[in-house]
C-alpha positions in Angstrom: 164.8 132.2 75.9 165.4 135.3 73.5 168.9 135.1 72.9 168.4 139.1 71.4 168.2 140.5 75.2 172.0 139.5 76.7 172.1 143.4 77.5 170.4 144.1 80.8 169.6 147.9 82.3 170.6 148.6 86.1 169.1 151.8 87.2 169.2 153.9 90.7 167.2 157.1 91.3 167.4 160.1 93.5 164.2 161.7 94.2 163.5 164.8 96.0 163.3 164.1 99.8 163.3 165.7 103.1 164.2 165.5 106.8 160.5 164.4 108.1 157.4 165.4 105.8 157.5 167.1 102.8 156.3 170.7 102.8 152.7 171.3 102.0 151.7 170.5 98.4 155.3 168.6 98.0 155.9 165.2 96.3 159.0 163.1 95.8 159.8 163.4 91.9 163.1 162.0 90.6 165.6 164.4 89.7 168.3 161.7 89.4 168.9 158.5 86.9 171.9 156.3 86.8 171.8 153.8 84.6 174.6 151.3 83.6 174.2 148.8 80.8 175.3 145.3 81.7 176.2 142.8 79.4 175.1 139.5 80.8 176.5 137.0 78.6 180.1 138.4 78.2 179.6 139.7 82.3 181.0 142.8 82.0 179.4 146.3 83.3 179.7 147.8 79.3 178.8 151.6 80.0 177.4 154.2 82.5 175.4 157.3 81.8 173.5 159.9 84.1 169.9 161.7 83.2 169.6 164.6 85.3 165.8 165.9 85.9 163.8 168.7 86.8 161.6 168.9 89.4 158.2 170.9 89.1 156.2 169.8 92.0 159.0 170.0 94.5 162.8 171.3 95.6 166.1 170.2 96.4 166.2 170.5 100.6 169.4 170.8 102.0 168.7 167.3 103.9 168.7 166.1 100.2 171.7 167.9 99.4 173.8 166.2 102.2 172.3 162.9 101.1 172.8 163.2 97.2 175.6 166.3 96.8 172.7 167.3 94.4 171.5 170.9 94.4 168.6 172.6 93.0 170.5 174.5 90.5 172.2 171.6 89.4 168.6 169.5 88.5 166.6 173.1 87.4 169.2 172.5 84.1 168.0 168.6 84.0 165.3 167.4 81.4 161.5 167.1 82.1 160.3 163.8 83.7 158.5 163.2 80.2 162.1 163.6 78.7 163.7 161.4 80.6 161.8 158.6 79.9 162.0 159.6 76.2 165.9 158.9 76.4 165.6 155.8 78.4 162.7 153.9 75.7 165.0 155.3 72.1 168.7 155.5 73.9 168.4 152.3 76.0 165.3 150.4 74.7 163.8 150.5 78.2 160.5 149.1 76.4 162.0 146.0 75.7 165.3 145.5 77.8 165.1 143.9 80.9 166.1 146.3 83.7 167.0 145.6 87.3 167.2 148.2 90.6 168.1 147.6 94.0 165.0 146.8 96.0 161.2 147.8 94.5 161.5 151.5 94.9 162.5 152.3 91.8 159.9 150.7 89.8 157.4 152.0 92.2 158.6 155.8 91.7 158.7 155.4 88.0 155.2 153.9 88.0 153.7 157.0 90.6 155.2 159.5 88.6 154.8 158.6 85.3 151.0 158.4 86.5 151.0 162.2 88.1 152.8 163.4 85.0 151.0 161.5 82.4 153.5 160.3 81.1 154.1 156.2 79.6 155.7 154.4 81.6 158.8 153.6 80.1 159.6 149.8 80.7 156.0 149.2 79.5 152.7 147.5 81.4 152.9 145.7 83.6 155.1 147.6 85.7 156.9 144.3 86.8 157.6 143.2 83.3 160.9 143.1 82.9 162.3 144.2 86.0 164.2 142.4 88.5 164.5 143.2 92.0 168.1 142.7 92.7 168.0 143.0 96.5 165.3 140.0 96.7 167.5 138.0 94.4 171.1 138.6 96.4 169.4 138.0 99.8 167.8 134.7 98.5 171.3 134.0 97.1 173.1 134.3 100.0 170.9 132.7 102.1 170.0 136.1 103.8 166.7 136.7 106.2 166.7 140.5 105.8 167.5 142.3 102.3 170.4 144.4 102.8 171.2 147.6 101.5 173.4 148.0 98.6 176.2 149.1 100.7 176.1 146.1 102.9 175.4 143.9 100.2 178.7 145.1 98.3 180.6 144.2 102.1 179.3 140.6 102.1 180.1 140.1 98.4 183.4 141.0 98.8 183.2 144.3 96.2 184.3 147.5 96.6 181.8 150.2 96.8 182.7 152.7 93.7 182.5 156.5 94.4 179.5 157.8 96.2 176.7 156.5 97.8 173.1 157.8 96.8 174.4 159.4 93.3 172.4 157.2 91.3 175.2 157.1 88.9 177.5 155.6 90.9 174.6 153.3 92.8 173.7 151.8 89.4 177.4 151.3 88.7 177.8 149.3 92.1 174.7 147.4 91.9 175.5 146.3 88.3 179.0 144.9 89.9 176.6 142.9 92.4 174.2 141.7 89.5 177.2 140.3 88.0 178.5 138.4 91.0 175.2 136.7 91.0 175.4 136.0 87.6 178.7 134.0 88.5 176.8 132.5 91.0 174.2 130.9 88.6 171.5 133.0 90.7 170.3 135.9 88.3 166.9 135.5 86.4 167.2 136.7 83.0 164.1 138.6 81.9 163.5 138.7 78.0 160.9 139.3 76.4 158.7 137.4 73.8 155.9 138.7 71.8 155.3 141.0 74.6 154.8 138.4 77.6 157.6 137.7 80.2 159.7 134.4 79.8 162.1 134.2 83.3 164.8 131.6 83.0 168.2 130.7 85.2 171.9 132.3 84.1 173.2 129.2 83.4 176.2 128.7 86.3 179.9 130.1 84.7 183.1 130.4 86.1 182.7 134.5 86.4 185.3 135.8 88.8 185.2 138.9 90.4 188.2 140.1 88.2 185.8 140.7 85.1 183.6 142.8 86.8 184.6 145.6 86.1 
């Protein structure tokens, strides 16, 4: 395994959305990154950061307003899609650095837009690479039949949910906290990345506790 990729991406997006269908000529777009940068080895959640973006095929609605507390004026001052995924490859290496989201979403969203936009892809081709779908590997965990939402997930492992849910900042925060308890669990795949190809291997088991993770 490559012993240079210990550091481990956890992202949550908010994307435009609406109460029913979208209006005509309407797409979701992400206008919301959270990312927190986990440090698997040591098992500690190491920082948190926020990339606000600007729509241009869609608006705010008040229905995602209530859901997100985000408003159109507040993403019109965000940075382009094509932006965004300029700060996550040179700020947070997302080319190379495993990265992990709650559920397949994420990676889906990236991948559409990205597409629409012309823009790369930011965690590189293919577009399961290095990612990790957290919610398959906590309900496999836990011996789950359904995969729960991060809220419920957070009940079951005994965690605290950490300001407010859907603001991808504080998601990613929350679902890094619930990486880590599976990395004390022995049950997250590490992702790292060799000559370009994907090598998946076991967290070896430690004695984590739920005090170090935060």
């Amino acid at each position: 395994m490559h012993h240079g990729s210990a550091l481990l991406n956890v992202i949550d997006v908010e994307a435009t959305c609406w109460d029913g269908q979208p209006p005509p000529g309407s797409v979701n777009e992400i206008i919301e990154i959270g990312l927190t940068v986990v440090d698997v080895s040591a098992g500690r959640r190491v920082s948190r950061h926020r990339v606000l973006v600007r729509p241009v095929r869609s608006t705010v609605s008040d229905f995602c307003t209530e859901l997100t507390g985000l408003t159109q004026a507040e993403v019109e001052r965000g940075v382009s899609f094509g932006e965004a995924c300029r700060i996550l490859v040179e700020e947070y290496e997302a080319g190379e650095r495993p990265w992990a989201s709650w559920g397949e979403y994420d990676r889906r969203q990236f991948a559409r837009q990205s597409h629409a936009d012309g823009v790369a892809y930011p965690f590189g081709y293919p577009t399961e690479r290095t990612h990790t779908n957290a919610k398959a590997v906590f309900a496999a965990a836990y011996g789950l039949r359904k995969k729960p939402g991060m809220d419920r997930a957070l009940q079951i492992a005994g965690l605290p949910l950490e300001g407010r849910h859907h603001r991808g900042e504080d998601d990613a925060w929350n679902i890094a906290a619930l990486v880590l308890d599976l990395v004390g669990r022995g049950a997250w795949p590490v992702t790292a990345t060799i000559n370009g190809e994907a090598d998946t291997a076991p967290v070896l088991r430690t004695s984590l506790g739920k005090q170090q993770l935060s």
